[in-house]
N, C-alpha and C positions, 0 to 999 in steps of 0.2 A: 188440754194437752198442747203444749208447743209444737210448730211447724218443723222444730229442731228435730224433738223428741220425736213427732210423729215418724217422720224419717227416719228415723235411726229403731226404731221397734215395729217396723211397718211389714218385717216379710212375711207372708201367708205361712201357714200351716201347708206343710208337706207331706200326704197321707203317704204312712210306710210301704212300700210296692209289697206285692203281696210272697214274692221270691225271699221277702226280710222278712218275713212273718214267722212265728214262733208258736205254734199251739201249745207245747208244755209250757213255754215260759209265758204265755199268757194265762193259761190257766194257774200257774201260780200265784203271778201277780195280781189276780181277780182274787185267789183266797186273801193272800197277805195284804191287799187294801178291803178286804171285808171285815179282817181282824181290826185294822186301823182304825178304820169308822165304827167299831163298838168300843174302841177301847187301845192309843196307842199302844200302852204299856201288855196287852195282850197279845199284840203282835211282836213285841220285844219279848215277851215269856216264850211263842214259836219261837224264834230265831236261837234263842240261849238252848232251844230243847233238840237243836243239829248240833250240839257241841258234845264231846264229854265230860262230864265232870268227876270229880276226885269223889265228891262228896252236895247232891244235891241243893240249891238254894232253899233258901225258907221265907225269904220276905225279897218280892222283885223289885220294888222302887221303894228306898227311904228316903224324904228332906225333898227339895224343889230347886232349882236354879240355882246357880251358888255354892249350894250342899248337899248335891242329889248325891246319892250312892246307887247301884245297882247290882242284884244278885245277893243279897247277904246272907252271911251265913254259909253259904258253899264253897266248895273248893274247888280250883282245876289249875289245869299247867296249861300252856298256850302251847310248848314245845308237845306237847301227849296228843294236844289235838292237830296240830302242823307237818307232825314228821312221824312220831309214833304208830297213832291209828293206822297211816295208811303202809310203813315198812311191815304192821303185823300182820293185814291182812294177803293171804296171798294174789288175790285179784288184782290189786296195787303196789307191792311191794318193788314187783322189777319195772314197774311205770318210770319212764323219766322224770324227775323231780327237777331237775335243773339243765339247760344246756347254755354252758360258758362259752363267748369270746372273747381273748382279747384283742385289743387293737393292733396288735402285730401278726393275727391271723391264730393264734393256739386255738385250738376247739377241745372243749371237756366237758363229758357228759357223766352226768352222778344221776342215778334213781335212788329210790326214796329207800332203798332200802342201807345205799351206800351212805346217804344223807342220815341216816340215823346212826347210824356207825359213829360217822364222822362225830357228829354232834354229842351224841353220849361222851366219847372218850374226850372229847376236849372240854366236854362240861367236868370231868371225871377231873383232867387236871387241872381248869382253876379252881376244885376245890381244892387239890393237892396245895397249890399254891397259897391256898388259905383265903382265896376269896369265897365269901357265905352269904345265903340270903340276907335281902339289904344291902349289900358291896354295891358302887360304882363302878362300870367297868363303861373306857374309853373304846370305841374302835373307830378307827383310824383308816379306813380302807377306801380303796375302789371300788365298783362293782366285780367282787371277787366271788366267787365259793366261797370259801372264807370266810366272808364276811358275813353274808347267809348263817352259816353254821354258827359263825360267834353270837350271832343275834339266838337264834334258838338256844344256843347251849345259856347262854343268859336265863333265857327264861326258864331251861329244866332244872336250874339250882336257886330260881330266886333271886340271883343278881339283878341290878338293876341296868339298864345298858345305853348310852348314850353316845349315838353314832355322830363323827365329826366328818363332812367334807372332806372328803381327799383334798380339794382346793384351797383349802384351810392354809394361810401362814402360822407363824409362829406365834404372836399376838393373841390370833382369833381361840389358836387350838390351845394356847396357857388358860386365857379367860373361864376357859369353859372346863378346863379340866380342874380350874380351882376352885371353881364355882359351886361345880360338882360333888367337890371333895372326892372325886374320881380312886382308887383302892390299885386300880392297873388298868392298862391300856392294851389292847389287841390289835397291831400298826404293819403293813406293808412295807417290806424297804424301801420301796419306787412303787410309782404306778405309772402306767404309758398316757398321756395325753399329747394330742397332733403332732406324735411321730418324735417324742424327746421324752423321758425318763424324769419325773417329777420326787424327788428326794425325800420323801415320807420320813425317815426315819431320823434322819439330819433336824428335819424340824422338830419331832417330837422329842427329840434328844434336849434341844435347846429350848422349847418350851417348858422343860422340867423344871428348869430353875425357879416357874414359876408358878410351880405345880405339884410343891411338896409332899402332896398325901398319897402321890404317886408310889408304890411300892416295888412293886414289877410291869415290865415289857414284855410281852408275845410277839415275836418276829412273824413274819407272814413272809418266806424269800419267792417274792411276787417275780422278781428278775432273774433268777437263778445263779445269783454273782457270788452268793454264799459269803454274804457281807460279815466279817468277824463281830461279836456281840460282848457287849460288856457284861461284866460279875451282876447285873441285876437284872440283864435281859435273857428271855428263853427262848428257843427255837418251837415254832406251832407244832412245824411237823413231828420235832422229838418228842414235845412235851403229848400229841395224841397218840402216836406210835409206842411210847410207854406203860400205857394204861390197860390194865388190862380186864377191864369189863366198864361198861355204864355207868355215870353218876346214875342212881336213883334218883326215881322224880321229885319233886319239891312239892305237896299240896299246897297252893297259896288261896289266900282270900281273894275272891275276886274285886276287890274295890284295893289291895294290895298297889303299889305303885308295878310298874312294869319296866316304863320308859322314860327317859326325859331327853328333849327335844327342844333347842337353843333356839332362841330368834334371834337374826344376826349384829342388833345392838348396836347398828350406826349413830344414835341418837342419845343413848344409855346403856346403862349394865344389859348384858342379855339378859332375857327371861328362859328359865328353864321351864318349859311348860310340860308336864306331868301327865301322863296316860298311864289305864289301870290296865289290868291284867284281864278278867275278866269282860268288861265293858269293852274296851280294846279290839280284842277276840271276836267280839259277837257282834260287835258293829261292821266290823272290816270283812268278817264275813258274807256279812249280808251287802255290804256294799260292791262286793264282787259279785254276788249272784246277781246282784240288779246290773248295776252299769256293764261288767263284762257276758255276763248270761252264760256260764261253764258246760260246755259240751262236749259228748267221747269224742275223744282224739283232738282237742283244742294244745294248741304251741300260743302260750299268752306271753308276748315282747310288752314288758314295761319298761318304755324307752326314757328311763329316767334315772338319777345318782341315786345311791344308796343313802346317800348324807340328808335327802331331804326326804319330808314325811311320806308322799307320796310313794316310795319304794316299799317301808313296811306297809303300808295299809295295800296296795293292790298285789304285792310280789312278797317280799318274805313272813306276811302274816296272812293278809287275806288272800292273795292266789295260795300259799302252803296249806292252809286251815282248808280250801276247796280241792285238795287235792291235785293243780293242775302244773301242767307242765310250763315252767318259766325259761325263759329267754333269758340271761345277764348276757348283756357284752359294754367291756369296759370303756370304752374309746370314745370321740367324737364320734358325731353322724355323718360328717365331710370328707374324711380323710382316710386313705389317701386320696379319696376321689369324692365327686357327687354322687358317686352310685352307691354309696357304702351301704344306707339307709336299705336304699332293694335289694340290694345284694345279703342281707344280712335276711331281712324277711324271707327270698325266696331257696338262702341256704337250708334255714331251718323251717322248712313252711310253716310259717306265722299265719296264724288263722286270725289274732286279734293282736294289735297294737295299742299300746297306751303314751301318749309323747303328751307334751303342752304342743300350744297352740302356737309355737314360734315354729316349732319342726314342719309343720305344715305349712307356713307360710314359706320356710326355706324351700322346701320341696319343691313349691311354686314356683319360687325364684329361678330353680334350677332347670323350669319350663317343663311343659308336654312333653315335649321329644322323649328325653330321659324319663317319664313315666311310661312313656307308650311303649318303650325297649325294654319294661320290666313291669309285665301285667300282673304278677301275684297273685296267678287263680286259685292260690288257698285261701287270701285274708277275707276274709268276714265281718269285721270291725275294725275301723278307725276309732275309738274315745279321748278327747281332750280335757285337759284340767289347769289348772294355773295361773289362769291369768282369761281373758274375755278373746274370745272366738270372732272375730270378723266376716259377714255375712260372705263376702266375696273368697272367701277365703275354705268354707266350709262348702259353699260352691265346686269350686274347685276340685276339693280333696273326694267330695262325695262321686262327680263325674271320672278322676282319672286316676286315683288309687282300686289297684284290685278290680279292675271293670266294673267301679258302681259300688261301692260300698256305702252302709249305712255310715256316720258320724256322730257321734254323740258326745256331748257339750254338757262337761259336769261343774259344779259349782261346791267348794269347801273351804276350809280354814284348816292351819297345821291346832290351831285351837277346837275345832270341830273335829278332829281324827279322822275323817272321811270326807267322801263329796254325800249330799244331802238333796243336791236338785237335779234332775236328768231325767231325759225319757229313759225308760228304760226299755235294753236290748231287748229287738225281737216284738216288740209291744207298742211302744208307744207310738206316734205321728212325729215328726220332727219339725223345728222352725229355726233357720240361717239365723244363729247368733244369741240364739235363748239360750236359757239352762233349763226348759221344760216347766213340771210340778215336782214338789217334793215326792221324795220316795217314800214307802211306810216307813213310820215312825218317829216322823217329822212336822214340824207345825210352825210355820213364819209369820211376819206381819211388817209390812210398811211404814213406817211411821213418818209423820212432820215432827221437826225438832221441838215441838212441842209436846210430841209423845202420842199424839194421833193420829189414827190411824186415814190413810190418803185413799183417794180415789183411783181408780183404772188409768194410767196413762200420767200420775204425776209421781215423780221424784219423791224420794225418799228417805229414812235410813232402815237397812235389813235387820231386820233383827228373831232371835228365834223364841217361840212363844213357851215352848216345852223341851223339856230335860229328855237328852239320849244319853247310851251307854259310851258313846266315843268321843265325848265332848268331853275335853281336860278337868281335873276338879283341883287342881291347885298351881299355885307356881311354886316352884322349890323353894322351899325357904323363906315364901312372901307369901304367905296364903291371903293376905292385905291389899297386895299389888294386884291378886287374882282379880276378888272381889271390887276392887275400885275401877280398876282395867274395862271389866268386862259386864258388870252387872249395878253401877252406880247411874250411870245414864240414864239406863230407860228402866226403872222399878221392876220387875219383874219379868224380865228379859233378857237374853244374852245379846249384848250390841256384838253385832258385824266390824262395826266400822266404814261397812260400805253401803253404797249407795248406789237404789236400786227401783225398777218400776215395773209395776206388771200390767201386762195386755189386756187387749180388750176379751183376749181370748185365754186368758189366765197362767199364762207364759209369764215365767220369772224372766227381768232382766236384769244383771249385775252389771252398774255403771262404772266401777272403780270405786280406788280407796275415798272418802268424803274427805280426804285434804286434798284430794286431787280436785276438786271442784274449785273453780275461780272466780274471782267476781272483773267484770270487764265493763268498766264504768257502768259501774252498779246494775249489772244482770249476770245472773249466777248461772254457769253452764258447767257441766263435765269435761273434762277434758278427754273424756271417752267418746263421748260425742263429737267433739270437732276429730279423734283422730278416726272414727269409724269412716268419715265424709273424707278424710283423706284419702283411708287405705279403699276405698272407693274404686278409684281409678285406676284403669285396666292394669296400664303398666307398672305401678305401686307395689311389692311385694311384699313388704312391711313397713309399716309406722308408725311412729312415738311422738305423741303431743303432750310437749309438758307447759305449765305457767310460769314466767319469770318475771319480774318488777318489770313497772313502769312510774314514769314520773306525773304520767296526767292521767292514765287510765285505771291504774291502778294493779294491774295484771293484764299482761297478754301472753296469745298464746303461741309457740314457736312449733313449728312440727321437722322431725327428722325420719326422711323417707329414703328407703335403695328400692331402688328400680331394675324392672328387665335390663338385661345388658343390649337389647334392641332398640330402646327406649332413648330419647333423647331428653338427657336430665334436664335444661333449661325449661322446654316446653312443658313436660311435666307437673314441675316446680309450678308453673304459672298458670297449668288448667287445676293444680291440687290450690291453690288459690281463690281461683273464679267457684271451682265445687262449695268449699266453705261456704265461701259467701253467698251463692245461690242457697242452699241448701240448709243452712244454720243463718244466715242474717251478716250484714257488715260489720256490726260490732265483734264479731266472733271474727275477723280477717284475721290471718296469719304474720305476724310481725316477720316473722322470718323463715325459709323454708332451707333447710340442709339437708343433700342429699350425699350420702357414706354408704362407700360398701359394706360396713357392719355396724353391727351395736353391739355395744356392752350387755353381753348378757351372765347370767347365772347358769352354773353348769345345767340346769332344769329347761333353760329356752326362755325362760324369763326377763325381756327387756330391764335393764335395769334405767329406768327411769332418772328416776333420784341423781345418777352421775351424770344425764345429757343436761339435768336442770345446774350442777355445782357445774361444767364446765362453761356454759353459756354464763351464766351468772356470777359466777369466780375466777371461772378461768382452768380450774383444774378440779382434782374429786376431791371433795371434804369427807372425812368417814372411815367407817370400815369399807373398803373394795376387797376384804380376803375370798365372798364366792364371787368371785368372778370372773369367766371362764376362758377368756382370753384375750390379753393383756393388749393386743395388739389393735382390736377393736375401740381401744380406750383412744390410745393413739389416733386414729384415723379422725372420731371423730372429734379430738381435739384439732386435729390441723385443719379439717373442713371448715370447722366456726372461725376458726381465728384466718383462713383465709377469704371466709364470706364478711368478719369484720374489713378487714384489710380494704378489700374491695367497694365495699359500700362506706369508708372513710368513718365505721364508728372507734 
C-alpha cells in the first residue's frame, strides 16, 4: 500500500455509541444478511414479499448480468404500493405523505390520503388525453407536489415517465424529449431559484420545435400568474378537477420498463438509462429500510432535485413505498440566508436528512456559530451520497449537526438505481470517508485492469459481481450501448467505472471516476487523493483537484479551494501545498492552487469538475453546462484563474 493511499484510508473504525443503536433494526439486519449468506437471490425474494403485488411472481431471477430480469411472471403497480396501500388503510390514510416548501416561504401539507386523490385523477386525465401504457411522459418540474403526483400517476397507468431538471435549457430539455419520443410533457410555468423566477415554460415551448412527438402540455401554475396557454396546452389543475373518479390501476409486468433517466451527455448523445417497474420498487425500498432505517413519526428531508435519480429512489419511490413522511422544498439551501438549511429542518422537525456531500461541506463553511444557534433536537440522521465524503468533513457534520448525529456515507450509480454500500442505520460501526460493506443483496470485487482481483490496500476498478433488481437492464433504444458500456470490460461484471480500494478492515473506498486518475511523470494517483490531503486543512471548506496538460510531466494536478472567511487565503494556499507534498510525495505538488468563493455545481451539490478542468485548460466550459446550478459560480471561478494567470505572467 502506498504512503499516499495509506493516508488517505487510514481512519479507524468508529464504534456506533450506544444512544445510535437500534435493536429492531439490528435484529433485522441480522435476519436479511442471514438470508444473504444462503442465497442473495433469497433475500431479494424477502424484500419483493413487503410489496403488493397484482398477481404473484413465479420465476425470481432469469439470465445473469447483462440480461438478468427479476420477478417474472407477476404483476404490480409501484403507484398501489406508494400511495394506495397506505390512503386505504385507516392507520395511515390521514399520515402526512408530503410536506412542501417553496422558496418563497408557501408551506403545503398533503397526506396520503389527499395524495391518492390527487394522483388517481390526474392519472385519470392523461388517459383522457390519450396517453396509454407505454406513452412518454416529459416532467418538467421543481421540487413540487406536482411533480410527486405526476411521477405516481405515471406509474398507475403504465406511462413511462421521464423526469427533466428544472435547470435544464432549451437544448438539454429538446434532446431528451426527442430522444424519448416523449407523447407529452407535465411542465411548471416558473420555478423559484435564488430568489428570481426561472421560465419553465418559455423553454419547453421552444424546445418543441425540436421535439415533435410532443402532443400535449400539462401546465403546473407553480406562480400563480395564470400564464395564458395555447390550443395544445392544459391546465393541471382543470384537467384533475375534471375527473371524476380514479384511473384504474394498470397490472404491469415487473421487468416492464418504468423510467428512463438521461445522463447529461457532454461528451455524446445522452444515454437514456432504463429502470423496471418491479425491480425499481423493491430495490428502493430496501435501500430506504437500510440507509434511512423508517421509524414512527420519522419527517425524511431528501435534500435533493427531483430531476436527478436520487429523489425517486429515496423520496418519491422508496420513502412513498415505506410509507414515510417526506420533506420537498424547492429552493436553494442558502437563500435568503445561511440559515435556511436549519431553518427548514427545525420547521418541519426533520428527524433524518438526505443532501450530498457538498451540503455538508457548505454547512461547514458557514462555521459553528450558525450550527450551534440551530441545535435540531429532532434529527437523527445525516446520510450522504453523490460524490466521496471527506474524512474532515464527516467529522464535522457528525459533532455539530443535531448534537451528535450519526452520518452515513452511501455509495451508487444512476445505473445501479440505488446506493449499494453503507453502514447501515442504527447497526453498523462507522469510518470518516468509507462507504462501509455492501448491504444485502449485493456482491463487488476489486479488480487490476487486468481483470484481477487486488489485495487489501491497493487500487482498483469496482466492479459488481451479481445481478440486483435496481440495476438498469437497457439503454433506450441501444441495448448495444448497454451491453458494451457497461459489461464488455470486465467479462462477467458490471464495470463502475470507478475506482476503488478496500481496508485492511474491509471498508469499501470509492476513489473517483478512473479517468480521473492521472499519470504525473509516470506515477499514477487519484486525484481524490491529492484533493482529500487538500481539503485536510482546517480552514479548507471545500476542494476540487482536477488533472490538466503538461508539457514535460505529462499531467499535473491543480486544486480549487474556498476557505473560512477567517482564513487568510495566501497562507492557506501554501500550507494546502506543503500538506500534498508531505503527505502524498513531491511529485504529486500542486501546479497551482485557486482559491473562489464558489464552484460550479450541479443543482445535487455536485462539484462539477469537468468545468474547473475546460476553464483552466481552455479558458471557458466546452460542453453541456445546462445542470448547472449557478451561473455566477462559473464566473467567479473564471476570473480567479485568469487572475492567478495574470499574476504569475502565464
Amino acid at each position: 500500500m502506498s504512503d499516499s493511499l495509506t493516508e488517505f484510508i487510514s481512519a479507524p473504525i468508529s464504534p456506533l455509541p450506544e444512544r445510535w443503536r437500534s435493536a429492531v433494526h439490528t435484529e433485522a439486519a441480522t435476519a436479511a444478511r442471514a438470508l444473504h449468506a444462503q442465497d442473495p437471490d433469497e433475500y431479494w425474494a424477502w424484500a419483493a414479499g413487503q410489496q403488493r403485488w397484482i398477481r404473484p411472481w413465479q420465476t425470481l431471477r432469469t439470465g445473469e448480468l447483462g440480461d438478468c430480469r427479476y420477478f417474472e411472471g407477476g404483476q404490480i403497480n409501484v403507484a398501489d404500493n406508494c400511495v394506495d396501500r397506505w390512503a386505504e388503510d385507516p392507520a395511515s390514510a390521514g399520515r402526512t405523505a408530503v410536506i412542501w416548501e417553496g422558496e418563497p416561504g408557501e408551506i403545503r401539507t398533503v397526506t396520503y390520503s389527499e395524495l391518492a386523490h390527487e394522483v388517481g385523477r390526474l392519472a385519470a386525465g392523461l388517459r383522457q388525453l390519450g396517453i396509454a401504457r407505454g406513452d412518454v411522459v416529459g416532467i418538467y418540474m421543481p421540487n413540487l407536489v406536482e411533480a410527486i403526483a405526476s411521477i405516481q400517476a405515471c406509474n398507475r397507468i403504465g406511462a413511462i415517465y421521464t423526469v427533466l431538471f428544472s435547470g435544464f435549457g432549451e437544448d438539454a430539455v429538446a434532446s431528451r424529449l426527442s430522444l424519448a419520443d416523449a407523447k407529452a410533457v407535465i411542465v411548471a410555468d416558473a420555478s423559484y431559484r435564488r430568489e428570481r423566477p426561472v421560465e419553465l415554460l418559455e423553454i419547453l415551448r421552444a424546445a418543441r420545435r425540436r421535439a415533435p412527438t410532443v402532443e400535449h402540455v400539462i401546465v403546473v401554475d407553480r406562480t400563480g400568474r395564470g400564464v395564458a396557454l395555447r390550443q395544445d396546452e392544459s391546465s393541471y389543475r382543470e384537467l384533475v378537477d375534471a375527473q371524476g373518479r380514479s384511473a384504474p390501476l394498470e397490472p404491469l409486468a415487473s421487468s416492464d420498463p418504468a423510467f428512463l433517466i438521461f445522463t447529461s451527455g457532454t461528451e455524446s448523445q445522452p444515454k437514456g438509462v432504463v429502470h423496471s417497474v418491479g425491480g425499481f420498487l423493491v430495490g428502493t425500498w430496501a435501500n430506504v429500510r437500510w440507509q434511512v432505517g423508517p421509524e414512527p413519526g420519522d419527517v425524511y428531508w431528501v435534500a435533493a432535485d427531483v430531476g436527478w435519480l436520487t429523489f425517486p429512489i429515496q423520496a418519491a419511490v422508496g420513502g412513498l413505498a415505506q410509507g414515510m413522511t417526506l420533506v420537498c422544498y424547492e429552493g436553494a439551501l442558502n437563500v435568503p440566508s445561511p440559515a435556511r438549511f436549519y431553518e427548514i429542518c427545525a420547521r418541519h422537525r426533520a428527524t433524518k436528512v438526505l443532501a450530498a456531500p457538498t451540503v455538508l461541506r457548505m454547512l461547514r463553511g458557514f462555521g459553528d456559530d450558525l450550527a450551534a444557534a440551530h441545535p435540531l433536537p429532532d434529527l437523527r440522521l445525516v446520510t450522504v451520497q453523490g460524490e466521496p465524503l471527506d474524512g474532515e468533513t464527516f467529522t464535522w457534520a457528525t459533532e455539530h449537526l443535531g448534537g451528535g448525529v450519526p452520518v452515513v456515507n452511501a455509495y451508487g450509480q444512476t445505473e445501479t438505481g440505488s446506493t449499494w454500500t453503507y453502514p447501515i442505520y442504527g447497526v453498523d460501526d462507522l469510518k470518516a470517508g468509507s462507504v462501509g460493506t455492501p448491504v444485502p443483496g449485493h456482491e463487488y470485487a476489486v479488480l487490476s485492469d487486468a481483470g484481477e482481483p487486488v489485495a487489501p490496500g491497493v487500487k482498483g476498478n469496482l466492479v459488481l459481481t451479481r445481478p440486483f433488481p435496481t440495476l438498469a437492464y437497457t439503454v433506450w433504444r441501444d441495448h448495444q450501448r448497454y451491453l458494451s458500456t457497461y459489461f464488455e470490460r470486465f467479462p462477467g461484471c458490471y464495470a463502475t467505472w470507478d475506482e476503488a480500494v478496500v481496508d485492511v478492515d474491509g471498508h469499501l473506498w470509492v476513489l473517483g471516476r478512473a479517468d480521473d486518475v492521472i499519470n504525473i511523470a509516470a506515477h499514477r494517483i487519484s486525484t481524490m487523493e491529492i484533493e482529500a490531503s487538500v481539503a485536510s486543512h482546517a480552514d479548507v471548506t471545500e476542494a476540487a483537484v482536477v488533472g490538466v496538460p503538461h508539457p514535460t510531466k505529462g499531467t499535473v494536478p491543480v486544486a480549487f479551494i474556498t476557505v473560512r472567511a477567517s482564513a487568510d487565503a495566501d497562507t492557506v494556499s501554501a500550507e494546502a501545498r506543503r500538506t500534498v507534498a508531505a503527505q502524498i510525495g513531491g511529485y504529486a505538488q500542486l501546479e497551482a492552487v485557486y482559491v473562489t468563493p464558489a464552484m460550479p455545481k450541479t443543482r445535487t451539490g455536485k462539484i462539477m469538475r469537468r468545468l474547473l478542468r475546460d476553464i483552466v485548460v481552455r479558458g471557458a466550459p466546452v460542453g453541456d453546462i445546462s445542470a448547472m446550478d449557478d451561473a455566477s459560480a462559473l464566473e467567479a471561478v473564471t476570473i480567479v484563474v485568469q487572475a492567478g494567470r495574470a499574476s504569475s505572467g502565464a
